[in-house]
C-alpha positions in Angstrom: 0.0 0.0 0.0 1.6 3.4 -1.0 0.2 6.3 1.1 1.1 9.5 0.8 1.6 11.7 3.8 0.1 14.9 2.1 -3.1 12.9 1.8 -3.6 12.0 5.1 -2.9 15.2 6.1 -5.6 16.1 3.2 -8.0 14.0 5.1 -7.7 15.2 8.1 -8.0 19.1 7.4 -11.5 18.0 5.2 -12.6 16.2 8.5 -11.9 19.8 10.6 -13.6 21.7 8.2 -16.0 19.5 6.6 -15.9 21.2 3.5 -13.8 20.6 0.0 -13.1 24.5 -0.7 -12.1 25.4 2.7 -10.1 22.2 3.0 -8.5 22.8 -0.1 -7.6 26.6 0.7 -5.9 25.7 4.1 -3.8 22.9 2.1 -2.4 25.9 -0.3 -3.7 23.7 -3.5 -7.1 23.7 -6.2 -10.9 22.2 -4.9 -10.0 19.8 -8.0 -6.7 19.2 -7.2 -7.5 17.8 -3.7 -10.5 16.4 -4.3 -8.6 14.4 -6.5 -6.0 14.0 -4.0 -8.9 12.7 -1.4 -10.2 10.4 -3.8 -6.2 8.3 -4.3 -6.4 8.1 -0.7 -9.7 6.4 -0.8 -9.1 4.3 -4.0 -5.8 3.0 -2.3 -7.6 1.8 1.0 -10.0 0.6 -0.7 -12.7 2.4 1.4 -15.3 5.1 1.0 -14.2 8.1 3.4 -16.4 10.9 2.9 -20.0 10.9 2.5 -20.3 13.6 -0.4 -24.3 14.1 -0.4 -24.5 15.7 2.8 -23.9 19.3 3.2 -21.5 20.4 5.1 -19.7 16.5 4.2 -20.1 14.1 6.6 -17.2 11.2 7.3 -18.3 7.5 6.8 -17.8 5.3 9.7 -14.8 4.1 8.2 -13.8 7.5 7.6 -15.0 8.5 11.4 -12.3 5.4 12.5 -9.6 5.9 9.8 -9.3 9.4 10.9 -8.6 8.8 14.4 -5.1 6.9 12.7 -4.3 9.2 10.4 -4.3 12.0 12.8 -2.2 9.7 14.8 0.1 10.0 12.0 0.3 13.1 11.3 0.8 14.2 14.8 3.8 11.7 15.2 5.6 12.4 11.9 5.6 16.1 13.3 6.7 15.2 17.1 9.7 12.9 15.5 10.4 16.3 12.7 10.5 18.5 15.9 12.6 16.1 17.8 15.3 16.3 15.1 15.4 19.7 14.6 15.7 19.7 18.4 12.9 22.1 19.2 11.0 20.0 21.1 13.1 17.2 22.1 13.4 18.0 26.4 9.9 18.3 26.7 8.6 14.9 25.9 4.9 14.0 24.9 2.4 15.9 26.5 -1.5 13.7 27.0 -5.0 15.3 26.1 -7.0 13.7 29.0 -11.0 14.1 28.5 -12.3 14.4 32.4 -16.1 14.6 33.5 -16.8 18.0 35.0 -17.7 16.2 38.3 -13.9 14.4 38.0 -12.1 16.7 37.3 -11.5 18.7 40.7 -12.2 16.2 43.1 -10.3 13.2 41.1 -7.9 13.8 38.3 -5.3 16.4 41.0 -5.3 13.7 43.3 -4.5 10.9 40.3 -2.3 12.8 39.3 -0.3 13.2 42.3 -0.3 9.5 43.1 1.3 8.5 39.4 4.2 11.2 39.7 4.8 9.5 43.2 4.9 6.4 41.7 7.4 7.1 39.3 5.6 8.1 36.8 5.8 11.7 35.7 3.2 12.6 32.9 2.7 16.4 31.0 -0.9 16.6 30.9 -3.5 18.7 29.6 -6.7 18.7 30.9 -10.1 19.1 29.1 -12.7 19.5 31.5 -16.2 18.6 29.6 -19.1 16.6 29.8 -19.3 12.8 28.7 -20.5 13.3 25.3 -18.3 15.6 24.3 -15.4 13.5 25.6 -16.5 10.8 23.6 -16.8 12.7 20.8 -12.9 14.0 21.0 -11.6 10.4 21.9 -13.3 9.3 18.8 -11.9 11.8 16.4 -8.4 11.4 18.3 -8.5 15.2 19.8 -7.8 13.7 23.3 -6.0 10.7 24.0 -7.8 9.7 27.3 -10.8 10.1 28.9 -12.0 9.5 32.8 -15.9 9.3 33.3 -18.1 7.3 35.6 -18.8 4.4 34.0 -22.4 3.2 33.2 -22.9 -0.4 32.2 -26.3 0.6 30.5 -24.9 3.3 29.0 -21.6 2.0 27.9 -20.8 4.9 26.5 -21.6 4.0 23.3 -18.1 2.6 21.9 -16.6 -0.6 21.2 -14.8 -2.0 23.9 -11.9 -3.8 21.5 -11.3 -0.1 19.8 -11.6 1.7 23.1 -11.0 -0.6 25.8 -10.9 0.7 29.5 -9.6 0.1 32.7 -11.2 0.8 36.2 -9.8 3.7 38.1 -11.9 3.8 41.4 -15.3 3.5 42.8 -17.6 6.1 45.1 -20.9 7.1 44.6 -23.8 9.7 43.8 -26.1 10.9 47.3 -28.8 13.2 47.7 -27.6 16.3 49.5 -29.5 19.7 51.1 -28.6 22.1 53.7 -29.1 22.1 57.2 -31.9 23.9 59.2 -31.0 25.7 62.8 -31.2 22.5 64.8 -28.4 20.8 62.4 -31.3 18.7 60.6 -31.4 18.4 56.7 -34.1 20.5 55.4 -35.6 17.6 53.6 -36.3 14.1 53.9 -37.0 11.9 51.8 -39.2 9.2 53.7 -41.5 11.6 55.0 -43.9 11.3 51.9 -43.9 15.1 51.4 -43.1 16.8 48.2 -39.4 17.3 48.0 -37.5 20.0 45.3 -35.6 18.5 43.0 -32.4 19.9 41.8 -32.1 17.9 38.6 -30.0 16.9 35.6 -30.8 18.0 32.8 -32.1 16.0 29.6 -29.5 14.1 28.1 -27.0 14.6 31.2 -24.6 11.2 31.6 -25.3 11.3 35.6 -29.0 12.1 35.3 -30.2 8.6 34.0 -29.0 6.6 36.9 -30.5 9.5 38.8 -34.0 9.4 37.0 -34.0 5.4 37.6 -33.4 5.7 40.9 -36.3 8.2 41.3 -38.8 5.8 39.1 -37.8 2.2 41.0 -38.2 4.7 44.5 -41.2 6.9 43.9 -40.1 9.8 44.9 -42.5 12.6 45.0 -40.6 15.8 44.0 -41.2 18.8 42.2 -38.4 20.0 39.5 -37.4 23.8 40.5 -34.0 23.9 38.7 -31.9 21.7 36.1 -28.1 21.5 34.6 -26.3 19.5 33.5 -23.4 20.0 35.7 -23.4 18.5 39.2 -21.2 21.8 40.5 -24.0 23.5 39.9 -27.0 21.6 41.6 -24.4 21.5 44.7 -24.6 25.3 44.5 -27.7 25.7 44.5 -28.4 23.2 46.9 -26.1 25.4 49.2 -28.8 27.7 49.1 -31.4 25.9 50.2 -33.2 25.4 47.6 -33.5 21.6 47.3 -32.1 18.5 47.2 -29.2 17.5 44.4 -27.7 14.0 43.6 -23.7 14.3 43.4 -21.3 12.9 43.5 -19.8 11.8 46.8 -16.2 12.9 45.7 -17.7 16.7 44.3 -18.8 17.5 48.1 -16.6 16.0 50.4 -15.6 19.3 51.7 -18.8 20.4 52.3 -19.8 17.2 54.5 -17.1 17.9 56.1 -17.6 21.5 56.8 -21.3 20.6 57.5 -22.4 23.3 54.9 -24.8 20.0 53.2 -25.7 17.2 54.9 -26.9 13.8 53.2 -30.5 14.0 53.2 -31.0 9.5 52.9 -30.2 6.6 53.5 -28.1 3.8 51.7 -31.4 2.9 50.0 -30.9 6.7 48.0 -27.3 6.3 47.2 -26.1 5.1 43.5 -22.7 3.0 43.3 -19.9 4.8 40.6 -17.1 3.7 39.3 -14.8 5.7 37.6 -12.7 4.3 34.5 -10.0 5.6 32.0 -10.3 5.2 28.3 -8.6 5.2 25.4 -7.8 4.8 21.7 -6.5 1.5 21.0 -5.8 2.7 17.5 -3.3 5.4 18.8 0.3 4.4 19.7 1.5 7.4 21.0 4.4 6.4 23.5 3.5 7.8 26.6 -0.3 6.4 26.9 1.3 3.1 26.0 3.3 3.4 29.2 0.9 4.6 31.2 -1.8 1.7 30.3 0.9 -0.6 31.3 1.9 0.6 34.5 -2.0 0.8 35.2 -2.6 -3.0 34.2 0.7 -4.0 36.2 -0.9 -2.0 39.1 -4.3 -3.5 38.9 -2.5 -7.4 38.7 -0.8 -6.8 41.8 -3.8 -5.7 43.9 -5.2 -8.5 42.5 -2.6 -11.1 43.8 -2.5 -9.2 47.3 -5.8 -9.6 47.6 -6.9 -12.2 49.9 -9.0 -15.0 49.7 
């Protein structure tokens, strides 16, 4: 198979811009000349790419996979260019890591911290955003990790040989309010009263197992607020103003502090467990590492374990 590296890197400027002319402009060459250019790349995978009767241009699903390689590509024939004209060569690879909103102050510092105590120094840059949108980057090989709660019925939506995963932690989701003067949550939830609900929003990852909860319960609650971001239902539940589902890990402080107070029992809580993914089409070098010292970790604590 003879590939040219022009049109991969053809490829992947149509898939940014999802247009031929603007493609074409930012590549310095003709529309013709690199649609032509597209169509050898195609002809010598043997594969249809693009999806030209949708406007903007839509990638196939072998396109949709393809790219994530051929940005893969691109970006390590330019690291090993830098390297030997020695402008990047101390700094070493730097990781794109995807994080959940609700993970990414009260979990990724602290994972962090433990790897570079363990030996294992990583440059990171973080991307705090919600689920979808990490998928969505980890598919088109803009991030090369991402660390979400997991959710079995969810899944997440990708396949496990192409992104495979590896468990991280556990903790768990609990309703939280604030206190009244005697040190009493404002709410409860087995009093049969109608409770205010600070919800997720349609379409939020955490909000299903939420809703399902709520359903298999019957709670009787009246929606005064939704987001999509548990940061914000624990600020408003600060105020007073209902009673939020977070994540144990996002409100630790306040627990502590005694600002919120868990308004249930076990019966209300929701098991997580958090998990790393990745690309198993990207080779870049230091992922590869980390995945291993991960699965070298996880096979000791499994051997320690006892009986």
């Amino acid at each position: 198979m003879n590939l040219e590296t022009k049109w991969l890197e053809d490829f992947v400027a149509l898939a940014s811009t999802r247009s031929f002319s603007q493609a074409a402009a930012r590549r310095f060459v003709t529309q013709p000349a690199f649609s032509r250019r597209i169509r050898s790349l195609e002809n010598t995978l043997g594969l249809t790419l693009i999806n030209r009767s949708r406007t903007p241009i839509e990638l196939t699903e072998a396109g949709q996979l393809f790219l994530v390689t051929a940005r893969s590509l691109v970006e390590q024939l330019g690291e090993v260019v830098r390297y030997l004209h020695n402008l990047e060569g101390q700094q070493g690879e730097v990781l794109q890591i995807a994080v959940a909103h609700s993970l990414a102050l009260g979990f990724f510092p602290q994972w962090i911290a433990h790897l570079r105590r363990e030996g294992l120094p990583l440059n990171t840059r973080l991307l705090a955003t919600n689920v979808g949108d990490a998928v969505h980057a980890l598919r088109d090989g803009t991030c090369d990790l991402i660390i979400a709660y997991y959710d079995p019925d969810a899944a997440l939506q990708m396949d496990p040989e192409i992104f495979p995963s590896l468990h991280l932690g556990r903790t768990d989701m609990l309703p939280v309010c604030s206190r009244d003067d005697h040190g009493q949550p404002l709410f409860d939830l087995d009093s049969g009263q109608v409770v205010p609900l600070l919800a997720y929003s349609a379409g939020a990852f955490l909000g299903r197992s939420v809703n399902l909860l709520l359903r298999q319960r019957g709670l009787r609650s009246t929606r005064v607020y939704e987001t999509a971001m548990a940061d914000s239902l624990k600020g408003m539940a600060l105020q007073g103003l209902g009673v939020a589902w977070v994540p144990r890990l996002s409100v630790q402080a306040e627990l502590q502090r005694g600002e919120l107070v868990a308004c249930g029992g076990e019966q209300w809580q929701i098991p997580l467990e958090i998990r790393l993914h990745r690309c198993a089409l990207i080779r870049k070098a230091a992922v590869r590492l980390l995945w291993r010292r991960l699965e070298k970790s996880a096979a000791d604590d499994e051997t320690q374990r006892p009986d």
